[in-house]
C-alpha positions in Angstrom: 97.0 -67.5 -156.5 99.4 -68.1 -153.4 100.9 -65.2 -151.5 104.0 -66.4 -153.0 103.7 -65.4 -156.2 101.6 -62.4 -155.2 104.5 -61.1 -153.2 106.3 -61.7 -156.6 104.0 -59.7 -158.8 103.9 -56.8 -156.3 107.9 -56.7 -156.4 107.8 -57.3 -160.1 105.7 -54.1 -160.0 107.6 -52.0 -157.7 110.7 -52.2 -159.6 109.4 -51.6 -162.6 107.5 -48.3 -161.1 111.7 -47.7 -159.9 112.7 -48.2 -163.2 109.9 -45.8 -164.5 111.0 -43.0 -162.3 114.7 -43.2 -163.4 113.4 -43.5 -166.5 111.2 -39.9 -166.5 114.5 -38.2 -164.3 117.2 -39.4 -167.4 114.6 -37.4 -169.8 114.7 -34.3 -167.9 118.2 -34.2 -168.1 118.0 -34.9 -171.8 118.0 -38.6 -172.4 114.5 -37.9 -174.4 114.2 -41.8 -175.7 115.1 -43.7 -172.2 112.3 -46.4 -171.3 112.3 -48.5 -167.7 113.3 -51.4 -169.7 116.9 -49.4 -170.6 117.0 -48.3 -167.2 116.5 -52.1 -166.0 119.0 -53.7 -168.6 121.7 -50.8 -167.3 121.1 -51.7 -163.7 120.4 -56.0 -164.1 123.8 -55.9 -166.4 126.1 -56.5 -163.3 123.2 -59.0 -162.1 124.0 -61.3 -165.2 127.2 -62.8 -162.9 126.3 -62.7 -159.4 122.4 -62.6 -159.5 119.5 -60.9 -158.3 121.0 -59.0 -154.9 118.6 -58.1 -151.9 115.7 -55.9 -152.6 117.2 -53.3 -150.7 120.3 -53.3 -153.1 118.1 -53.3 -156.3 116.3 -50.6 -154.6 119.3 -48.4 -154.6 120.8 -49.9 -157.7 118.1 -48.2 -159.4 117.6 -44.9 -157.8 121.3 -44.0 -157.7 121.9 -44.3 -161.2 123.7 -41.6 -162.1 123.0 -40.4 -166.1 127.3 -41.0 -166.7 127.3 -44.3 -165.9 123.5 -45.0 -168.0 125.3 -42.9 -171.1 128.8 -45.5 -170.3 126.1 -48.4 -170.5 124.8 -47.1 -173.8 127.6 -46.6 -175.6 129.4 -50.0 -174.1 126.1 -51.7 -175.7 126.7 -49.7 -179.1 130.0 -50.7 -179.1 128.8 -54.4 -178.5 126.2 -54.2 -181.5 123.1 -53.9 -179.0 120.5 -52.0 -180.7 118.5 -49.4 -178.7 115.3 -48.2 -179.7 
């Protein structure tokens, strides 16, 4: 295993322990279903055109997400026929 892809799997981590933590905050305000993968599809949505930003961006991408703009990504999805589960 290179230090490459270790590096990789230790950010793949991190953001998903980000993601996690948003996650648990959005169910204390009454979100109850939210998982770290909805909190990472809210978040990566804007990624889809300009890609992946610097960690430090993703970083606060993820921790500033305020529970407005998650509910706006939820019902935009609804609206678009995503299914949440």
């Amino acid at each position: 295993m290179g230090m490459e892809e270790l590096d990789e799997n230790y950010l793949e981590e991190a953001v998903e322990m980000l993601c996690r933590s948003k996650a648990e905050e959005l169910r204390m305000v009454g979100y109850e279903h939210v998982t770290s993968k909805d909190v990472w599809d809210c978040v990566s949505e804007k990624y889809e055109k300009e890609g992946i930003p610097p960690l430090h961006k993703l970083v606060n991408d993820i921790l500033s997400l305020k529970a407005t703009n998650f509910m706006n990504y939820l019902t935009m999805s609804a609206l678009r026929g995503s299914t949440f589960e």
